[in-house]
C-alpha positions as CSV (number, residue, x, y, z in Angstrom):
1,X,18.8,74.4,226.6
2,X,16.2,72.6,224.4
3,X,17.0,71.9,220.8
4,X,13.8,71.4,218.5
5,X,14.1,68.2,216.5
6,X,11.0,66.9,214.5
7,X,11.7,64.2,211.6
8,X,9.2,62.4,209.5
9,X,9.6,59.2,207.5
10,X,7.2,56.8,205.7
11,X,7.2,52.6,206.6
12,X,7.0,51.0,203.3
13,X,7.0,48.1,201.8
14,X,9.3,49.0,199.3
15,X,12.1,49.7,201.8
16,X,11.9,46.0,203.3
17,X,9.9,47.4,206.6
18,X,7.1,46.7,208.0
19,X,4.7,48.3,210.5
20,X,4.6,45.2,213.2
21,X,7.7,45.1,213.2
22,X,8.6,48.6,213.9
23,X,5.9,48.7,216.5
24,X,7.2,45.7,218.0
25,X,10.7,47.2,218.4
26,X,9.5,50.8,219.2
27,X,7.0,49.8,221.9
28,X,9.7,46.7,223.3
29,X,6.3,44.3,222.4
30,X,5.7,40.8,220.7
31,X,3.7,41.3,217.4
32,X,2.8,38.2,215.3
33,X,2.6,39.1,212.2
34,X,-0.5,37.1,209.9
35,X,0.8,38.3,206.7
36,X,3.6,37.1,207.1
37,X,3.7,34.6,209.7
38,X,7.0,36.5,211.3
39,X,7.5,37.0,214.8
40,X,8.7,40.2,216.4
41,X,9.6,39.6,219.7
42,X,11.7,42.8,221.3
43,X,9.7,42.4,224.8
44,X,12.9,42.0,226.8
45,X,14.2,45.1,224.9
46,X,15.3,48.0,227.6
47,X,15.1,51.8,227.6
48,X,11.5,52.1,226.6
49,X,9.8,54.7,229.3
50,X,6.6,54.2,227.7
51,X,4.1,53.5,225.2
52,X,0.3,53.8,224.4
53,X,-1.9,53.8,221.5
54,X,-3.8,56.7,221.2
55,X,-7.1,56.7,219.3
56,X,-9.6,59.7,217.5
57,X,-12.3,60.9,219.5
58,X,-14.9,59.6,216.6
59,X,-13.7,55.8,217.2
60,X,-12.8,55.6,221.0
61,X,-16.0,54.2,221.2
62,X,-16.1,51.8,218.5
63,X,-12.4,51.0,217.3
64,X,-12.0,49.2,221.0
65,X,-9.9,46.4,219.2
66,X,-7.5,48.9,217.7
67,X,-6.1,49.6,221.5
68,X,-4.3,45.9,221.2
69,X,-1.0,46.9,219.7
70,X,-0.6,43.4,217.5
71,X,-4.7,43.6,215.9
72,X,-4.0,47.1,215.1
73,X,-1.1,47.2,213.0
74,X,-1.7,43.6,211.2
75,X,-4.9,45.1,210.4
76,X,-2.9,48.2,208.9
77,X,-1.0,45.6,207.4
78,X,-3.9,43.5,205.8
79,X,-5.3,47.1,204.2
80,X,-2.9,47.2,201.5
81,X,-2.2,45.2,198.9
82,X,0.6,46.9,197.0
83,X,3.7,45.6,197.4
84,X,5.1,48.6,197.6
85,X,2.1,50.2,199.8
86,X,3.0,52.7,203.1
87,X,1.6,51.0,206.1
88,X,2.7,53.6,208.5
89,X,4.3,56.7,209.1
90,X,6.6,57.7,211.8
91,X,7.8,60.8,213.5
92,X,10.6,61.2,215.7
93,X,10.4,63.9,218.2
94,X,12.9,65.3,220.7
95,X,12.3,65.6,224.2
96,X,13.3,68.6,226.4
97,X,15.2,67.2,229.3
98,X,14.1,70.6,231.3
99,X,10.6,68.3,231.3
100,X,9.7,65.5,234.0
101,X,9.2,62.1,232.5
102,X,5.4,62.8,232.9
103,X,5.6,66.2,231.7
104,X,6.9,65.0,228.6
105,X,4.4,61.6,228.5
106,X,1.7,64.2,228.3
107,X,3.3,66.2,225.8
108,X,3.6,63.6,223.3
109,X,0.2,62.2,224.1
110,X,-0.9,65.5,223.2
111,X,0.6,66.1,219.7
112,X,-0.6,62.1,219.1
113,X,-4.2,63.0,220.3
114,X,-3.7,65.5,217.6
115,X,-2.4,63.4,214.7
116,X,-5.3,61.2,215.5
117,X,-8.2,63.5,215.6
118,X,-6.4,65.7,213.0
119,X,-6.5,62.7,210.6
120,X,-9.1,60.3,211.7
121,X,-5.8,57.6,212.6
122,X,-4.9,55.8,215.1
123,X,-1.5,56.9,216.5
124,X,1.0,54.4,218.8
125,X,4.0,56.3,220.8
126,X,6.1,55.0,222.7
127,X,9.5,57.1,225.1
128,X,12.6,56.0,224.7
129,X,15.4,56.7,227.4
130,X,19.2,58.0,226.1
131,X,21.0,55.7,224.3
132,X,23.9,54.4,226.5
133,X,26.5,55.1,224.7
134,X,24.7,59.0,223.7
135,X,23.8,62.1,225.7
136,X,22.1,61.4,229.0
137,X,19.6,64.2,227.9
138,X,18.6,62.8,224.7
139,X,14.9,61.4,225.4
140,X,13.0,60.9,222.5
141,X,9.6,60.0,221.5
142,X,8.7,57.5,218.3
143,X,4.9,57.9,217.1
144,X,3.4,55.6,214.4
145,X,0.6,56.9,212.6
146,X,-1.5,54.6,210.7
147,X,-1.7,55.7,207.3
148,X,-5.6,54.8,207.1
149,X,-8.6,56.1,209.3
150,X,-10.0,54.4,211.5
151,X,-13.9,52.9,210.7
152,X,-15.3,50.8,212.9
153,X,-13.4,47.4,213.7
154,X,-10.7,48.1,210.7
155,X,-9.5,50.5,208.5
156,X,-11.3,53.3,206.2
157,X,-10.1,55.3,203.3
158,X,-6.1,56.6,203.1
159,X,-5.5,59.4,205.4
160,X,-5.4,63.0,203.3
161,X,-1.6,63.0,204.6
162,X,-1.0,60.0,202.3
163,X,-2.8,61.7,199.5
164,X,-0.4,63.3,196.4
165,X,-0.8,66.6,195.8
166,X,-2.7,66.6,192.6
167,X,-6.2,65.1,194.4
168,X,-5.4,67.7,197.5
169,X,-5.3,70.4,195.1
170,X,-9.0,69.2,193.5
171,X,-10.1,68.9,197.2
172,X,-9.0,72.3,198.1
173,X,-6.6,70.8,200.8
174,X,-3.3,72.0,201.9
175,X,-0.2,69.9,200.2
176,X,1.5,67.9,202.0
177,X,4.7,69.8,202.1
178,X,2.3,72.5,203.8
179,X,0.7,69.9,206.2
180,X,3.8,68.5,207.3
181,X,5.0,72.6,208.1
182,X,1.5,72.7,210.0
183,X,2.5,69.7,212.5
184,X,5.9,70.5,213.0
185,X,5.2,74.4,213.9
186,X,2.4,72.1,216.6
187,X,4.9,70.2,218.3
188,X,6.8,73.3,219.0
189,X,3.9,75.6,219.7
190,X,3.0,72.8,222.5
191,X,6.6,72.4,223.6
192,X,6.8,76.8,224.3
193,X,3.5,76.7,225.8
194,X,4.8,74.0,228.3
195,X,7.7,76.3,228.7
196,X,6.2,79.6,229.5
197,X,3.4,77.7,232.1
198,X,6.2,76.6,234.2
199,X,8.3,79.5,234.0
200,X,11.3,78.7,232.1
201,X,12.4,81.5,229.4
202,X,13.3,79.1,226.7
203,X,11.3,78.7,223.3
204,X,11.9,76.6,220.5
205,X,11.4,77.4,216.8
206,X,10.6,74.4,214.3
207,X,11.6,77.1,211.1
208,X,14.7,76.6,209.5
209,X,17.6,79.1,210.4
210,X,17.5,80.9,207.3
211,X,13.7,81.4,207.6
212,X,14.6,82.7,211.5
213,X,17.8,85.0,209.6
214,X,20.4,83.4,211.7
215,X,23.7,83.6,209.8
216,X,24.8,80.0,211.2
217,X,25.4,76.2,209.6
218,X,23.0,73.9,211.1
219,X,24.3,71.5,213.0
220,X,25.4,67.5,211.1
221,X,23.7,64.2,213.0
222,X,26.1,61.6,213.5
223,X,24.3,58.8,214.6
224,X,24.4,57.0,217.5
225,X,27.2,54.6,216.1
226,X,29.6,57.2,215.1
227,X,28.8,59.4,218.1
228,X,29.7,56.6,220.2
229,X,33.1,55.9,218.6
230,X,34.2,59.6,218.5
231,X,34.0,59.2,222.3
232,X,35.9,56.3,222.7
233,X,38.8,58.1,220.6
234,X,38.0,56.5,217.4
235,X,38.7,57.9,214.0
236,X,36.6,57.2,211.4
237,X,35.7,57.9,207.7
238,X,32.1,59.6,208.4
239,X,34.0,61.9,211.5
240,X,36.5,63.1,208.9
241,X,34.3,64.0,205.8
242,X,32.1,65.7,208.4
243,X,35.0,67.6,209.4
244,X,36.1,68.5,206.1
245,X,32.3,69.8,205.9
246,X,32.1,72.1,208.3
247,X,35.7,73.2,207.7
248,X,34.6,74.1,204.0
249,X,31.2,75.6,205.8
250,X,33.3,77.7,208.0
251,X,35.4,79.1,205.2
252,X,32.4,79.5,202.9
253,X,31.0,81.9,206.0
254,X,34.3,84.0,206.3
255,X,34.0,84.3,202.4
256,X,30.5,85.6,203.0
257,X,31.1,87.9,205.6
258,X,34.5,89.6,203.5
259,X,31.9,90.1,201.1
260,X,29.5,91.8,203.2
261,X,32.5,93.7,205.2
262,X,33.5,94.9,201.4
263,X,29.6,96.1,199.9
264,X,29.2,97.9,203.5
265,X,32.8,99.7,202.6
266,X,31.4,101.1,199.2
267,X,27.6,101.5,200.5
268,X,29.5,104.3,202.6
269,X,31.8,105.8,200.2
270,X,28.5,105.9,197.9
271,X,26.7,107.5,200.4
272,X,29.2,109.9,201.1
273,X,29.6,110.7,197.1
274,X,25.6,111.4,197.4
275,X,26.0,113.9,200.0
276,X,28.7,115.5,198.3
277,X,26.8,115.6,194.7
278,X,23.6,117.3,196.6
279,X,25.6,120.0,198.5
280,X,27.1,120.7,195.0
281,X,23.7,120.8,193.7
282,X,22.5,123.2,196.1
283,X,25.5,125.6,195.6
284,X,24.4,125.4,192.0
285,X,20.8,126.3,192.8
286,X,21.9,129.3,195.1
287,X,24.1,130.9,192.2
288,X,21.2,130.6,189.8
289,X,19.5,132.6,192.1
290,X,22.1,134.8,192.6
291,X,23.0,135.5,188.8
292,X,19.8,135.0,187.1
293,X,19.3,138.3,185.0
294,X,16.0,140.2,185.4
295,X,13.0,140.0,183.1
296,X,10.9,142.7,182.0
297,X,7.9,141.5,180.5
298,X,7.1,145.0,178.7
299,X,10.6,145.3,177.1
300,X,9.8,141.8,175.4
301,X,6.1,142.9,174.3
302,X,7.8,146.3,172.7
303,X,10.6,143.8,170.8
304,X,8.5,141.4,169.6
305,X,5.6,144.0,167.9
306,X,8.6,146.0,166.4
307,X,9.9,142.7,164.7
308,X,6.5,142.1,163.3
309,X,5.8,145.5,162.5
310,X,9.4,145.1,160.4
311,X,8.4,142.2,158.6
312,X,5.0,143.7,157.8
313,X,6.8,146.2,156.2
314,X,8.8,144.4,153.8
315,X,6.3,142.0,152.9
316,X,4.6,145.1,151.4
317,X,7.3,146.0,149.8
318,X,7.3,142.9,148.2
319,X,4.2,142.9,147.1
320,X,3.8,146.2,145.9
321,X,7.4,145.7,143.8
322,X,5.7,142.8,141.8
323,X,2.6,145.0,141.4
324,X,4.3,147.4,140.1
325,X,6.8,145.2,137.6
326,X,3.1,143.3,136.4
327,X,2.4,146.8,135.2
328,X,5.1,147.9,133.5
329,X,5.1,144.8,131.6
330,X,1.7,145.1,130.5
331,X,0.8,146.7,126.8
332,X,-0.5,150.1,126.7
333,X,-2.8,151.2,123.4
334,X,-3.4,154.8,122.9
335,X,-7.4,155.4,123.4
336,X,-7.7,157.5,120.1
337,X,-6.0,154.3,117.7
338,X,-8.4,152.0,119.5
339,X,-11.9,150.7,118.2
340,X,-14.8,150.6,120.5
341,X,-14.7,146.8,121.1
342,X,-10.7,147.1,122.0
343,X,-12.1,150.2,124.5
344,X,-14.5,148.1,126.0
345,X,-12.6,145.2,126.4
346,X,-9.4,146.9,127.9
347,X,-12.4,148.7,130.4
348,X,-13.2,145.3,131.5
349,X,-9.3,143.9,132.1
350,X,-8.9,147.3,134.4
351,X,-12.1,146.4,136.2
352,X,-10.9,142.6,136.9
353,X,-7.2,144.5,137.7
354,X,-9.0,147.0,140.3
355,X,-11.7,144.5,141.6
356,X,-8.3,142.2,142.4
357,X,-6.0,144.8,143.2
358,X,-8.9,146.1,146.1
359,X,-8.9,142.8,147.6
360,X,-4.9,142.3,147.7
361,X,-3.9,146.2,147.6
362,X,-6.1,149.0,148.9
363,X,-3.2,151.5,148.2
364,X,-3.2,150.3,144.6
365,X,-6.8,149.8,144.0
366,X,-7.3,153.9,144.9
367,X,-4.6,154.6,142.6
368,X,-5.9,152.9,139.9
369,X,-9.3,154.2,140.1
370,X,-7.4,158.0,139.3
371,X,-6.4,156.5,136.5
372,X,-9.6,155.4,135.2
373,X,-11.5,158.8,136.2
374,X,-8.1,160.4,134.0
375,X,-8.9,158.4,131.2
376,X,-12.5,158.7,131.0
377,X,-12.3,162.7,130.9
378,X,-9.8,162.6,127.9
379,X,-12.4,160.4,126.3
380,X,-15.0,163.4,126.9
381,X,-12.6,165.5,125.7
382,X,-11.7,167.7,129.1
383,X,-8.6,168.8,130.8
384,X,-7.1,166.8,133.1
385,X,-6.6,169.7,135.6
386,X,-10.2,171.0,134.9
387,X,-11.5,167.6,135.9
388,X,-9.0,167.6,139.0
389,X,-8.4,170.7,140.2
390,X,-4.8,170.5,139.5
């Protein structure tokens, strides 16, 4: 079964590499290095299938001295002056062993033809076969990408994978985090396109195995080193804090998946309160129907005009009370002891009293009008009851 394994790394200065001398190893070549007048000679180096340099389809024409492995990479080398400069980057890519050996040469000189035309940069690749001392099915391809285009007979501007993130960002260009995501989800689009052309029902998947929901640890790299002693029966420090690792991860999972075993237990007793608290509910409903009394809309017009036709009623009262008590408090002056001044004046103060008492109290304002008409017929000097009728 194929297992997707894609890693990137820088070759700086700063580290104490250089990029003849990793393409001299990686390709099993001898690279004179001018900068430093060094020699990297690994050409009787075994287990290299292959290697090839693999150039964008802008400078195949032109760049024809970047094809000699030792002018191109002392030429990357010469570009930078920094002591701490990159002069290449590398990727290390896994091979599926369900692939021929030229199967798989094609498949990395397809992802490099698309580093180089993606970038403008001149890419070298080179197979390697198993390790001796690994797993038999552990081909693996090494591509070194110059960290420069390619103009002309040299090298051009940095590469916008070597730019930081604050100039992508004014460009509009992806990050580098993003661009890296981009050519890792390549190289396994590639690898399941090879897959499903010949057949096989196997696909790899370059997201991590939380982004894929797989509840599983991924799995530790050894090394070649520690691999190799393992198998020979050989204890060692790196084997044992890897072990105490994965023993912690394993313990760390059964935690987890008490936990889970525990929130599913009450999501179901919840679930079973809920249905439980809405049959309730609709028993509730149903006797509300049941027992609700009956409304008559009439009965409730009739109660509440008899309520204001009972305060009506004693508001009058009220009223007429104080009406009454003004009046008995008022002085009365006999119409013979009074002088014609005092007459007309107390005329006036009943006309104010009746005008009033006709706005406020009709009942009153009639009555005292009969007590006026009374009063003016004694002053002419005629019966009350011939004046009335009485």
């Amino acid at each position: 079964m194929a297992i997707y394994h894609f890693t990137m790394k820088p070759v700086s200065r700063e580290k104490g590499r250089s990029a003849t001398a990793a393409a001299a190893y990686r390709s099993a070549a001898r690279i004179h290095d001018h900068r430093t007048g060094e020699v990297w000679d690994f050409s009787r180096r075994r287990g290299v299938e292959h290697a090839e340099i693999v150039l964008p389809g802008s400078a195949r024409a032109e760049a024809t001295g970047a094809r000699d492995r030792e002018a191109l990479w002392n030429a990357a080398e010469a570009s930078e002056k920094r002591k701490d400069a990159r002069t290449a980057r590398e990727y290390e890519l896994a091979l599926p062993h369900e692939f021929t050996r030229g199967q798989q040469i094609e498949l990395v000189r397809r992802f490099s033809r698309e580093l180089a035309n993606r970038y403008g940069v001149a890419v070298d690749f080179a197979i390697h076969q198993p390790h001796w001392h690994g797993d038999d099915r552990n081909v693996h391809a090494h591509v070194m990408a110059t960290t420069r285009a390619i103009a002309g007979s040299g090298m051009g501007p940095k590469a916008t994978m070597e730019w930081s993130n604050t100039d992508l960002a004014k460009k509009g260009q992806s990050s580098t985090k993003q661009q890296l995501s981009s050519i890792r989800g390549f190289w396994a689009d590639i690898q399941n396109e090879k897959f499903h052309e010949l057949g096989l029902n196997i696909r790899v998947d370059h997201r991590t195995l939380k982004a894929q929901d797989i509840e599983r640890e991924p799995t530790t790299h050894l090394g070649p080193a520690v691999s190799g002693m393992h198998r020979r029966g050989m204890d060692t420090h790196v084997g044992r804090r890897i072990a105490q690792e994965q023993l912690r991860a394993a313990e760390l999972r059964i935690e987890r998946l008490a936990q889970l075993r525990q929130l599913e237990r009450e999501r179901a007793h919840l679930e079973k309160s809920i249905v439980n608290v809405t049959g309730d509910l609709a028993a509730a409903r149903r006797d509300l129907v049941v027992h609700r009394p009956s409304v008559n809309l009439e009965d409730i017009q009739r109660q509440a005009r008899e309520e204001w036709l009972k305060l009506r009623a004693e508001r009058l009262a009220k009223e007429q009370a104080a009406a009454e008590k003004s009046a008995e408090k008022a002085p009365v002056l006999r119409p013979d002891s009074m002088t014609l001044e005092e007459r007309q004046q107390q005329a006036a103060e009943r006309w104010l009293a009746y005008r009033q008492a006709q706005k406020d109290h009709p009942e009153r304002a009639k009555e005292m009008e009969r007590e006026q008409e009374i009063e003016r017929a004694k002053e002419r000097g005629h019966g009350i009851d011939d004046d009335f009728g009485l």
